[in-house]
N, C-alpha and C positions, 0 to 999 in steps of 0.2 A: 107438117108442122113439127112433127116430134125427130125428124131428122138433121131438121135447122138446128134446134136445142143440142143434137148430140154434136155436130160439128163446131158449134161453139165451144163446149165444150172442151172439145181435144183440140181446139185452139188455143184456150185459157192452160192449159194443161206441157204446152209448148214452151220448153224454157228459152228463156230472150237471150238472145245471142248482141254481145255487147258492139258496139259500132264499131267500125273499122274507119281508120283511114286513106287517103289517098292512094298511100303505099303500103295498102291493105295489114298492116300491125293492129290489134284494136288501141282503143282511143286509153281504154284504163293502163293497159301494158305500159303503153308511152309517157301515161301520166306517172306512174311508178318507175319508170327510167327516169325523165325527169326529176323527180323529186330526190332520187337516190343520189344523180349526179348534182345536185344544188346542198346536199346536206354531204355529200363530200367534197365541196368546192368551200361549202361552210368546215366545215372538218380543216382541212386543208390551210384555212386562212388564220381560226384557232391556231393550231402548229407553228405557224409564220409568225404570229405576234407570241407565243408564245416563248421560243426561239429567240427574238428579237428581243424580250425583256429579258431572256436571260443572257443573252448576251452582252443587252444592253447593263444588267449586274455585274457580269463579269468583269467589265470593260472599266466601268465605275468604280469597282475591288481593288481591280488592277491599279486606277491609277491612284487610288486613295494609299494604298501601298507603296506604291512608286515615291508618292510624297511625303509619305512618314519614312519611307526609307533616305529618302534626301534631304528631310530635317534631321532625321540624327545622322547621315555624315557631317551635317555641317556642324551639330551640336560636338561629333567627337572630334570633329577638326579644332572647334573651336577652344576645345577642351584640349587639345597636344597641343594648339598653339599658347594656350595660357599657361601651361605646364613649362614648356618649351623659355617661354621668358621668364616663369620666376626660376628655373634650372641657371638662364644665363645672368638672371640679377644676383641668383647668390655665389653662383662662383665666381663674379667679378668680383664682389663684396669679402669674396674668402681671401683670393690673392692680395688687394687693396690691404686687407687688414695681417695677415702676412705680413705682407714687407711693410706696412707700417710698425705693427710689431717688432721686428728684422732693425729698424731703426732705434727706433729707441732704446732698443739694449744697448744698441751700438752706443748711441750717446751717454746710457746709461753708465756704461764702464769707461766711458769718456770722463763720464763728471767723479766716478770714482777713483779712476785713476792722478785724477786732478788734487782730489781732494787728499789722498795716499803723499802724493808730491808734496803738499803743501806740510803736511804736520812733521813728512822726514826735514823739512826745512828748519821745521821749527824747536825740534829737538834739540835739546842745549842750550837754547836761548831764552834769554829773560828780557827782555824787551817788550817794546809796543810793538816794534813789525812781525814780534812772534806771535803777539796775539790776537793782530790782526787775519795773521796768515793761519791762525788755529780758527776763527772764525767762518773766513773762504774756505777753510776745509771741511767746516760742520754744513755749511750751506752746498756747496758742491757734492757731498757727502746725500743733503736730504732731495737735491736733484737728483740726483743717481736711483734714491729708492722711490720717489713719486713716480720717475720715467720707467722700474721697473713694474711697479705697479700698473704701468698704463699700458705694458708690453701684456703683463697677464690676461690684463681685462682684453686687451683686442685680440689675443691668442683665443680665449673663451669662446668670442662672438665669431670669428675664426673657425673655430671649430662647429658653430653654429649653423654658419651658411654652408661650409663646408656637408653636413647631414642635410640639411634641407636643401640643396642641388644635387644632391644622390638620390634624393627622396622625388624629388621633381623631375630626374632626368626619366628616372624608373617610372614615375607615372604616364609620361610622355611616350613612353616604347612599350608600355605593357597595352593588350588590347581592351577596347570598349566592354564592358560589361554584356551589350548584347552581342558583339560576336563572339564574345568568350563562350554564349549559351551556346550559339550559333553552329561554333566548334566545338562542341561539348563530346566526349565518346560517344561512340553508339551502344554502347551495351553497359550501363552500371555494372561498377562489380558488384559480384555475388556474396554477401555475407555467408561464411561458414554458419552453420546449420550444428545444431546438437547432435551427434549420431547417438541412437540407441541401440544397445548390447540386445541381440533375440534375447527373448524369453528361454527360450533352449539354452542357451549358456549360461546365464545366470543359475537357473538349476542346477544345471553338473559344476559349476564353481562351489553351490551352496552344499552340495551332497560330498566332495573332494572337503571340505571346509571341516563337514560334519566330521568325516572319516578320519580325518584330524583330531578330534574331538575343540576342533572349533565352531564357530557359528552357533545359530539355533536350531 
């Protein structure tokens, strides 16, 4: 009886050998392979979608970019073409007033000239048809200086259009504000800096200063 007891025993005592399978690997091994290759297929797929949103950002950046880059060319297009027309409205308006100008004087010494005619006519003569003709000549006379006055004013405005289609042409060919950033240098210049004298020299200035019987 007491031999049964000990062979149990050192049966109980026997550590369990884990099951094997088919293709004798045991059973835990293959479930730890298993498991390892399923949490890096998980891994793996993590990485894919991870990838994929960023990519997916990228792509999204990109074209939100793309787009703000294509609304301000058309904004600065739209901005040289605005510039562009009032450049050719005022230098049409400069020449127009120009030669309108150009004219008037022309007439202007026309009616003066007119009117110069009229009072040598009238020189010497004591008559109606001199006083008539002293009259035509005050009148031809205040033609002349209204029509110069109206040469001044369109000269003015002349000169007017004349600044604001230089002013518009230059807006028209100078760049965008953001590509001006765009093309900005690459290196700020460097402000000059305070240089400080050493201490050492300051000293022997002061002691030279002394020996002088300057300084303190």
């Amino acid at each position: 009886m007491a031999d049964t007891d000990d062979d149990e025993q050192i049966i109980a005592r026997k550590p369990r050998v884990p099951a094997r399978g088919a293709d004798g690997v045991p059973e835990l091994a293959k479930a730890d392979d298993e498991l390892r290759v399923e949490e890096e297929h998980a891994e793996a797929g993590r990485l894919r979608r991870d990838e994929d949103l960023e990519l997916d950002d990228r792509e999204e950046r990109e074209l939100r970019e793309a787009r703000q880059r294509r609304d301000q060319a058309l904004d600065n297009d739209a901005e040289i073409a605005d510039a562009m027309r009032r450049a050719d409205f005022a230098e049409r308006n400069h020449r127009q007033l120009r030669a309108k100008a150009a004219d008037e004087r022309l007439l202007a010494r026309s009616d003066s000239a007119h009117a110069a005619h009229l009072r040598d006519g009238a020189v010497g003569r004591d008559d109606a048809q001199s006083d008539a003709d002293l009259k035509a000549a005050d009148r031809a006379q205040a033609r002349a200086n209204h029509r110069d006055r109206l040469a001044n004013d369109d000269d003015r405005r002349a000169d007017w259009n004349y600044a604001e289609g230089r002013e518009q042409r230059l807006r028209a060919e100078q760049p965008p504000a953001a590509e001006a950033v765009r093309n900005a240098p690459e290196e700020p210049p460097v402000a000059r800096k305070n240089v400080k004298r050493p201490r050492r020299l300051e000293k022997k200035n002061s002691k030279a200063l002394r020996d002088f019987g300057l300084g303190d």
